[in-house]
N, C-alpha and C positions, 0 to 999 in steps of 0.2 A: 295807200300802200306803196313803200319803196319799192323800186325795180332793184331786183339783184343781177349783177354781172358774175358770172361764173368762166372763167378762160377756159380755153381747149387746155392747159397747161395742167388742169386739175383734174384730168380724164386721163388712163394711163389705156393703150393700145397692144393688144396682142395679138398676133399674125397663129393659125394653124397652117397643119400643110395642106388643108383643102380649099382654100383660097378665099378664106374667112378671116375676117380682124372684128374680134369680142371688144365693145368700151365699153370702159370699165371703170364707175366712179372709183373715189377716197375709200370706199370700202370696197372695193372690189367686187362690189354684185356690176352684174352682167347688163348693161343698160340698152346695148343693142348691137346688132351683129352688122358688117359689113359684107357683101360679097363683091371682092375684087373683078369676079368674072363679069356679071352684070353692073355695079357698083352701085347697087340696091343697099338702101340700109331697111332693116326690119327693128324696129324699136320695140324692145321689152320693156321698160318704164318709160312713167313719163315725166319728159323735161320741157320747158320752156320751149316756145316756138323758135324762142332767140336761140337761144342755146342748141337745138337741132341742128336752124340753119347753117350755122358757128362750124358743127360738128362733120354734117356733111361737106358743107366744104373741104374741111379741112382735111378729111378724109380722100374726097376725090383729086385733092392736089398730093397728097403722100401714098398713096396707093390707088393710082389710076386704074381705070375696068382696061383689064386686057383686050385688046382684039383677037377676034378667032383665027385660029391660022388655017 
């Protein structure tokens, strides 16, 4: 079986105002939630381990967990 490469580039990111960012495949289902506060990701479907890691990152370099003040 081939390994398939999927980019962070093909996952679109949206931000609410409770300090949540929804990925969001090519079709727009809901793949897993980010919280900015903690920068916990909770994963609704499932993707490649690659693909996770991929995601988390890249999420924790564009929307770092706040600190508390």
């Amino acid at each position: 079986m081939s390994e398939q490469h999927v980019s962070v580039s093909s996952y679109h990111f949206r931000r609410s105002c409770d300090g949540l960012v929804e990925v969001l495949n090519e079709g727009s289902y809901v793949m897993a939630v980010y919280n900015e506060r903690t920068g916990g990701v909770r994963w609704k479907r499932v993707v490649r381990a690659s693909q996770m890691q991929q995601i988390e990152q890249w999420l924790g370099e564009h929307y770092p967990a706040r600190a508390k003040a």
